[in-house]
Each structure stands twice: as C-alpha cells, then as structure tokens.
C-alpha positions in Angstrom: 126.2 90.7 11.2 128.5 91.7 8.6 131.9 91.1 8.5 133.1 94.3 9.2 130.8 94.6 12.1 132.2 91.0 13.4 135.7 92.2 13.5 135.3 95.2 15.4 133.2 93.2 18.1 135.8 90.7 18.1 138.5 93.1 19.2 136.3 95.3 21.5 135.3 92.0 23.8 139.4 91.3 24.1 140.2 95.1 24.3 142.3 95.4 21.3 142.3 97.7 18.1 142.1 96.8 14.1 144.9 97.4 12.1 143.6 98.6 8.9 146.6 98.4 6.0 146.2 100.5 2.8 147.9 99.4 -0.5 146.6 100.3 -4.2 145.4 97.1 -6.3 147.7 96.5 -9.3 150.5 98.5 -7.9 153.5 96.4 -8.9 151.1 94.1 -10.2 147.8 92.3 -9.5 149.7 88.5 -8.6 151.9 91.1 -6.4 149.0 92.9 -4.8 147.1 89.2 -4.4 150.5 88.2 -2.4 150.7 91.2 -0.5 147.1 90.8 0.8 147.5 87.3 2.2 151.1 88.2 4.0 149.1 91.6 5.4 146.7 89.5 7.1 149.6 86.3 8.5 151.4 89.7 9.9 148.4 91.4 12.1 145.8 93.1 9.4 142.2 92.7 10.7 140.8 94.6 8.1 142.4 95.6 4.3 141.8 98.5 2.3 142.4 98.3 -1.3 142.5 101.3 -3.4 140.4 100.9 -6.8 143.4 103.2 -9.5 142.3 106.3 -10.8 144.2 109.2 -12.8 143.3 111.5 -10.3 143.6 110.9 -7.0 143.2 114.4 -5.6 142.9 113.3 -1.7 146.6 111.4 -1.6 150.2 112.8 -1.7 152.8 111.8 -3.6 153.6 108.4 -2.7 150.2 107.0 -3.2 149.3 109.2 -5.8 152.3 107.8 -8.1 150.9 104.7 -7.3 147.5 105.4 -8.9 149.5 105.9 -11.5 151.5 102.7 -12.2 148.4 100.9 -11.4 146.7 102.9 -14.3 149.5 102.6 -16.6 149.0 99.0 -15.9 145.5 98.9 -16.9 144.3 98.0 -13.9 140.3 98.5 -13.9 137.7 98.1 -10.9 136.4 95.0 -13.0 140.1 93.4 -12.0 140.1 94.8 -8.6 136.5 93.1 -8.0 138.2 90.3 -9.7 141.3 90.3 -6.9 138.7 90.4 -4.2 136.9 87.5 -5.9 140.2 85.5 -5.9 140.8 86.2 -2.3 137.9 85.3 -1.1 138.3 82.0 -2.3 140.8 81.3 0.3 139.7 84.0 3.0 135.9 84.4 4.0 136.4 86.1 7.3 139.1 89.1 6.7 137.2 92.6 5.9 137.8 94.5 2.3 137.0 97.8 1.6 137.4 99.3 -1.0 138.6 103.1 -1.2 138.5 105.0 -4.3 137.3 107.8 -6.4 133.5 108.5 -8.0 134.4 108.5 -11.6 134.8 104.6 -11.5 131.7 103.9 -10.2 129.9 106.0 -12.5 131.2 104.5 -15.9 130.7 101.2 -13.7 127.2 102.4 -12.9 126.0 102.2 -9.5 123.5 99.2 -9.8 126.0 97.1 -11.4 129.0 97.6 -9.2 126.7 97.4 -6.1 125.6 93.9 -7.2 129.4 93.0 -8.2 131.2 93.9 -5.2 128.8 92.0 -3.5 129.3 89.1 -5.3 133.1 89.0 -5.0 133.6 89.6 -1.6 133.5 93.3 -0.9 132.4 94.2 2.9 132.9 98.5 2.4 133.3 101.1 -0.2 134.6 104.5 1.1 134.0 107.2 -2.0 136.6 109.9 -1.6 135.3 112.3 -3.4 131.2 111.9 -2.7 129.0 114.1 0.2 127.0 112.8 1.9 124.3 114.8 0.5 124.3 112.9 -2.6 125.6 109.5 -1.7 121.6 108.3 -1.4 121.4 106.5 -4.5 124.6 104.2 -4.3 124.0 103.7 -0.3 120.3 102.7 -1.3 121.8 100.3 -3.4 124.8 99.2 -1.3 122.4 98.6 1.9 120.6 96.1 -0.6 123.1 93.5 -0.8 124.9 94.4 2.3 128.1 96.6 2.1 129.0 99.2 4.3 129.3 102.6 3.1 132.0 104.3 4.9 132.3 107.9 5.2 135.7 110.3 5.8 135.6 113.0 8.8 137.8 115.9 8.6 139.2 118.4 11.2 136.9 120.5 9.6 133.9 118.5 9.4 131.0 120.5 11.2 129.1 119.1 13.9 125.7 120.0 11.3 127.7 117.3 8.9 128.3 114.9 11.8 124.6 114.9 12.1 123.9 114.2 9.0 126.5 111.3 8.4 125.4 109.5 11.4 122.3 108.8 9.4 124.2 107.6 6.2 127.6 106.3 7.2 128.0 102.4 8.4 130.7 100.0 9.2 132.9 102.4 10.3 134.3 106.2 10.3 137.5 107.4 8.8 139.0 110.4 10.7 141.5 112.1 8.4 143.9 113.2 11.4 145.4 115.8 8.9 144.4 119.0 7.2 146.0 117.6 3.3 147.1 114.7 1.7 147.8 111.3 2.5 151.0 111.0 4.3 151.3 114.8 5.0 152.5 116.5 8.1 152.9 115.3 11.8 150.3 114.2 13.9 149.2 116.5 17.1 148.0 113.0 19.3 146.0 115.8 21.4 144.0 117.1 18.7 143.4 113.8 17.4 142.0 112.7 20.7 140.0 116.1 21.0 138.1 115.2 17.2 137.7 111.7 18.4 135.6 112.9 21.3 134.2 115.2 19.3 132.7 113.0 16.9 131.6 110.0 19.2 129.0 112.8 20.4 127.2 112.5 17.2 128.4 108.7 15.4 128.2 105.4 17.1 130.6 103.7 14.9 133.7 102.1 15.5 136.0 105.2 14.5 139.6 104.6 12.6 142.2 107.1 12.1 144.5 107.5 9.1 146.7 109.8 6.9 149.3 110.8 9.3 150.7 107.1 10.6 153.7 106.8 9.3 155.6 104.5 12.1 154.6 102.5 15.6 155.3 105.2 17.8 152.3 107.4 16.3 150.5 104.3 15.7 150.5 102.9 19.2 150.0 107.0 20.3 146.4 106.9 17.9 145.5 103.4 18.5 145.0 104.6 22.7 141.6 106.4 21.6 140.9 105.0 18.2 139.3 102.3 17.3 141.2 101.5 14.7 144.6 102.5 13.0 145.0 103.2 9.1 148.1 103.1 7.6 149.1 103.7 3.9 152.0 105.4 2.5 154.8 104.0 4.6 153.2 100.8 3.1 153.1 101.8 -0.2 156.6 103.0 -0.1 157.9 99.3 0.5 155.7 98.4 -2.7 157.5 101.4 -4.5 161.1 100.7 -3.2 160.9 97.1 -3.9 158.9 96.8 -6.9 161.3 95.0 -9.1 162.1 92.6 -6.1 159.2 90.8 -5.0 160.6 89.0 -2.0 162.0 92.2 -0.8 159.0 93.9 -1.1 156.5 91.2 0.8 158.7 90.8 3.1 159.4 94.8 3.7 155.6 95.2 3.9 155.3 91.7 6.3 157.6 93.1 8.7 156.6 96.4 8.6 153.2 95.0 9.6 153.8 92.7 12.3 156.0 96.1 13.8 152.3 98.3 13.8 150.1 95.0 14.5 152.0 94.6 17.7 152.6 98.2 18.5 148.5 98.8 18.7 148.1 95.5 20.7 
C-alpha cells in the first residue's frame, strides 16, 4: 500500500480529513523550504505538496505565480527539488509528497529518468498541470512501474465523458479545482462544491481533495464536511512572501497558520 493510500485509510477509520499544504520548493530558499516542510507536518499536514518552479505557471494567480518566479531566479531545478525530497526523507518515511508542477520539466528531464528519480528520493505523487489525460499514458506507464501516484485535476467543467476516462488513469487521489481560474481566485460557493463532489464520486473512487479557493478556516472547515481532503496554497505562500527576509517570522506565520486549518478540518 502506498503511502498516500496509507494516510487516507488512516483518517477515514478515525473519521477525520487530510490537510494537504502547498508551498513552491526554493521559494525563499531550499534550507527555508526544507524547514518549512518539517514545521508543516509538527502543525497538522498529513500530506505536502511541493511545487517543482517553472517560468510559466499558467494555472496559478499572482501570489504563487511570483513565487515560481523567485524560485526560478534562484535556479532552483527539479534535480534539487528531488534532492529536497531525498533530504527529507531521511528524517520522515511516512508523510506523503507530491509533487505538482508543469510538463516542460519533465520533458527536458525525460520521463524514464524522472520516473526512476522521484522514486528513488521519496516522491509518493506527481500531479502534471498542464497534461490530459489522453496523453498522460507514457509517464503513468512509467510512474505505475516504481510506484507513484499519478494525480489528476477535475474542473467545474470537467465532463462526465472525461470523468470516465480519468477513473481509468488517475490514482492516489483527485484534485477538484473548486474555482473556474487561478489559484487563489474568487470565493467559494460551499453548495456547488458539494454538488461537483457528488458529481464526481459517481464516476472516481478516489479519496477526493479540494483546493484553489481556501483561503482561511472558515471555508476550510465548510469544504473539509464533504471532502476528503483540504488543499491550501496561496494564503501559505503569502507568509513565505511576507516574511521572506525573516525566517523565524515566516516558519512560524506558516506553523500557526497550519495548526489554525489542521484543527479547523478535525
């Protein structure tokens, strides 16, 4: 059973929900991102998702977007962001990482390579944002080989034809974009949340998290009621930002922020 699949079992026996934090590796720096990880999961994370930098990150507003780019102005690569999850894994063999990022990456990585390398280091999902379904084949053929999850987003949009088909592709879990936009965008509509979330348990048996419109605990304890799990990124990353010269501040912004959703869902 993977570790993914562990977690999610874990909290559906005691009736509870994963809290599923988002920060982009390298933003403020890897030693700050390495930090950050380790408080995330002493303040309530069950599961972390790690953006992999890229120059353009079409599916996120502004506050992740910008940092995409300090990561990139960094330098900040996928080898090193494998190379974070290595390092965390050293002292952590039982917290989920995925990691959620752009095609482009991959591809100069090639598919075979990264495949075997994520494995290696640690990695338990990949969510592509910016890869169908319809030709996702050759990297999930090679990501079923050495056992990570390939995790799939679901729009408000997405038809119940597409539903279909990712039921036969997608694993670990799903992430249901609860807006029509970018990261952070807009207000949630809990109602119409709820409504997709019924929607799409017709068609995916998969744990089924929710993300892009969390922004505080009142909406995260208001998804976390029919979700399976809550995502939460760019109040997160806003700490990161706000703080970055300050890195006390900034861990323990994001800690407390944290501990505030951890309990919220729970």
């Amino acid at each position: 059973m993977s570790r993914l699949n562990k977690v999610f079992s874990s909290l559906k026996q005691d009736n509870r929900k994963a809290f599923i934090p988002f920060i982009t590796a390298g933003d403020s720096g890897i030693e700050n991102t390495f930090e950050l990880m380790q408080s995330l999961v002493n303040n309530g994370a069950n599961i972390i998702e790690l953006g992999v930098p890229f120059s353009d990150p079409m599916a996120d507003g502004p506050v992740i977007a910008k940092s995409h780019e300090r990561a990139v102005a960094d330098g900040i690569s996928l080898r090193d962001v494998l190379g974070l999850v290595r390092r965390f894994r050293k002292s952590n063999t039982y917290t989920p990482i995925v990691l959620m990022g752009y095609l482009n990456p991959i591809e100069v990585f090639g598919y075979e390579d990264f495949a075997n390398q994520a494995s290696q280091a640690g990695v338990d999902g990949v969510l592509v944002v910016d890869m169908p379904p319809e030709e996702a084949h050759d990297l999930k053929h090679l990501l079923n080989i050495v056992g990570i999850d390939f995790i799939f987003l679901v729009a408000p949009t997405t038809t119940d034809y597409r539903l279909k088909l990712l039921s036969k592709i997608a694993s670990g879990f799903v992430y249901f974009v609860s807006l029509k936009g970018v990261t952070g965008a807009g207000n949630l509509e809990i109602n119409s949340v709820n409504e997709h979330l019924e929607r799409i348990r017709k068609y995916i048996d998969l744990p089924l998290g929710v993300g892009f419109g969390i922004k505080d605990t009142d909406t995260a304890k208001a998804v976390s009621k029919t979700a399976d799990a809550v995502i939460v990124g760019s109040s997160i990353v806003s700490f990161i930002e706000k703080h970055a010269k300050h890195k006390d501040k900034m861990i323990n912004a994001v800690s407390k922020f944290a501990k505030e959703i951890s309990s919220s869902i729970n």
